[in-house]
C-alpha positions as CSV (number, residue, x, y, z in Angstrom):
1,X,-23.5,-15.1,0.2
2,X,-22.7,-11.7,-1.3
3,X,-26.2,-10.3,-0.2
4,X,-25.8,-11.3,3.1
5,X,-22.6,-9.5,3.5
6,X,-23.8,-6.4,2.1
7,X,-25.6,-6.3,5.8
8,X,-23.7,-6.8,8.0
9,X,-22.6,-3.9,8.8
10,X,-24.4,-0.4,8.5
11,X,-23.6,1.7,6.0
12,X,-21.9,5.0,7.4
13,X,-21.5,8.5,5.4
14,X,-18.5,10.2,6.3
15,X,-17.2,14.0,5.8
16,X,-14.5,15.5,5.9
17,X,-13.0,16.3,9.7
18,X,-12.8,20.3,9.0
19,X,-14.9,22.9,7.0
20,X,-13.8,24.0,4.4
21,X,-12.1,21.1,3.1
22,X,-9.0,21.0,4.1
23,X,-5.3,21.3,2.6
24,X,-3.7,17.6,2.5
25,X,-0.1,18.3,4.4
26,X,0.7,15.0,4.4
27,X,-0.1,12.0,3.3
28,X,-1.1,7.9,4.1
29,X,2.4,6.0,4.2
30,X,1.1,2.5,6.2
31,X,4.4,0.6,7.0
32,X,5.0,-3.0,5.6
33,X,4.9,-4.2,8.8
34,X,2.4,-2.9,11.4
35,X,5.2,-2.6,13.8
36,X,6.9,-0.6,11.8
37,X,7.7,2.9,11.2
38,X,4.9,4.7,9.0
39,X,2.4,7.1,8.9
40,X,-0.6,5.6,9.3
41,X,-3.5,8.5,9.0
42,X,-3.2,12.2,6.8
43,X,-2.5,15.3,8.0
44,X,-4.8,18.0,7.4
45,X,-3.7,22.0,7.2
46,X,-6.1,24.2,8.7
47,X,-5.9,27.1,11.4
48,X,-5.3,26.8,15.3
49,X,-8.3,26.2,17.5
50,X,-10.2,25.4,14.0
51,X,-13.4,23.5,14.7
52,X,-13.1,20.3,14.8
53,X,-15.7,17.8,13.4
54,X,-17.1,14.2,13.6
55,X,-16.3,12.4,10.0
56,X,-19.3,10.1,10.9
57,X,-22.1,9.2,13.7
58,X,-20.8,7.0,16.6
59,X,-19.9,7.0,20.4
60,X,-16.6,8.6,21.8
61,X,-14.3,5.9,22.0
62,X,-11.3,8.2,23.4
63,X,-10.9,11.7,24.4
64,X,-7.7,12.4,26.4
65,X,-3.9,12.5,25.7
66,X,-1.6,9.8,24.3
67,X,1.7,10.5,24.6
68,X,1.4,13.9,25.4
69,X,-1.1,14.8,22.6
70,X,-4.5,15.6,23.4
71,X,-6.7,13.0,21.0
72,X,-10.1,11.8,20.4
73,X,-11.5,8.4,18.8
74,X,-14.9,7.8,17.4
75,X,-16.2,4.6,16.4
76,X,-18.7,4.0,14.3
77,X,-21.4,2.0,13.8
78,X,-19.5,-0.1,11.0
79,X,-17.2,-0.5,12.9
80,X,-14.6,2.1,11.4
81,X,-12.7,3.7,14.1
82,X,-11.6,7.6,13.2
83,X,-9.2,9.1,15.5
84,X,-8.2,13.4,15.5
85,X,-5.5,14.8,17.3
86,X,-3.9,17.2,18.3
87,X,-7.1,18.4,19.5
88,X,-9.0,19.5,22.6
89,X,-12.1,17.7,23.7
90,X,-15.5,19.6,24.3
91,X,-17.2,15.3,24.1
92,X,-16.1,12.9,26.4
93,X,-15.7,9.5,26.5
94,X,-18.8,7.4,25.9
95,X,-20.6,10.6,24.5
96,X,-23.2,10.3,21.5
97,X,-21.6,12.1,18.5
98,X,-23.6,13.1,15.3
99,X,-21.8,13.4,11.9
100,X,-20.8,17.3,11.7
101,X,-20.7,17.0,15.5
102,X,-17.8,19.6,17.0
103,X,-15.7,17.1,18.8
104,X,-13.1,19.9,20.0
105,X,-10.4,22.4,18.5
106,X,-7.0,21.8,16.6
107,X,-4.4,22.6,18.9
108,X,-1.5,23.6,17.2
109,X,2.3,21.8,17.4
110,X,2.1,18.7,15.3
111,X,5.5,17.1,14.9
112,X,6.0,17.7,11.0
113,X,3.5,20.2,10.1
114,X,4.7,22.7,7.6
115,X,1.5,25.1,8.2
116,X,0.3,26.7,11.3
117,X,-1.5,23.9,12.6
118,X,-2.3,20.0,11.1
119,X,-5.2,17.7,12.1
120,X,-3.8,14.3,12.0
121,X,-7.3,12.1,10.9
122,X,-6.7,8.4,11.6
123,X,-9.3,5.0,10.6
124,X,-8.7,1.4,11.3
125,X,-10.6,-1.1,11.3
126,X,-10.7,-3.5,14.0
127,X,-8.5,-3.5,17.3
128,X,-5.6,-4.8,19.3
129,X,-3.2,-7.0,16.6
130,X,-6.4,-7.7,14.1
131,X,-6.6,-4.1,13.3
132,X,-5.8,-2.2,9.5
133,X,-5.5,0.9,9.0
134,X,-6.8,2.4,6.6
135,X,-6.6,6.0,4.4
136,X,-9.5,7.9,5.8
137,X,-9.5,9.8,2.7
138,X,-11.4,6.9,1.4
139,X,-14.0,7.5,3.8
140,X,-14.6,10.5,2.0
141,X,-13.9,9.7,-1.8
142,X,-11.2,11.4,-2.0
143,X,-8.8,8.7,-3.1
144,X,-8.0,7.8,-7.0
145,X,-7.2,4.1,-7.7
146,X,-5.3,4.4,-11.4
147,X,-4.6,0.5,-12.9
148,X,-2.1,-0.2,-14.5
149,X,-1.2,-2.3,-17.1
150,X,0.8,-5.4,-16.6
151,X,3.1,-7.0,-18.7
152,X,3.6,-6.0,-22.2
153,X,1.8,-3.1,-23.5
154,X,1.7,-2.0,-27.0
């Protein structure tokens, strides 16, 4: 059974949304509740009109404003959705994208962001009330899982 789940769905390489590797302004705070308050992507420092990239391959999902702020969703062929805003969109919706693809440029003016400008990188996976978010910095190995004991310890 295992082996058949292991295909699937395609296995997709991700990167990281901006070059160099970005400064992490902010991190993934999902809310207990998915209706909730919470912060359910990373912010990302970099400099206005920065280039910014496709994490993975896949078709534009997305590119045009949500409430107010211009944004762009990708989903991949695993089904991964990665969304990037605030930035404006040189794809358009239904466009081919390749990994390292420019899907536009950071705009500056996210709500919170202590540098001059913040990519806020979303994943889920999933849609409408089945959807999860999840930390895209997972996509790109950049998370640490530390266990900890539990119970007594000596």
């Amino acid at each position: 059974m295992a082996g058949a789940w292991a295909h699937a769905a395609p296995r997709v390489r991700y990167d990281w949304p901006l070059a160099p590797r970005p400064a992490l302004t902010r991190g993934f705070d999902p809310p207990a509740q998915r209706w909730l308050a919470g912060h359910r992507g990373v912010d990302l420092g970099a400099a206005p009109q920065a280039a910014v990239i496709a994490a993975g391959a896949g078709r534009v999902r997305f590119a045009g404003s949500v409430a107010g702020r211009p944004t762009i969703s990708v989903l991949h062929p695993d089904q991964i959705a990665t969304t990037y805003e605030p930035v404006r969109a040189v794809v358009r919706t239904g466009d081919s994208v390749l990994r390292g693809q420019v899907l536009g440029y950071l705009e500056p003016g996210h709500p919170g962001c202590p540098v001059a400008a913040c990519l806020h990188w979303g994943a889920r996976l999933g849609s409408g009330s089945s959807a999860r978010y999840l930390n895209p910095l997972a996509l790109v190995g950049a998370v640490v899982v530390r266990l900890k004991p539990v119970g007594d310890w000596p």
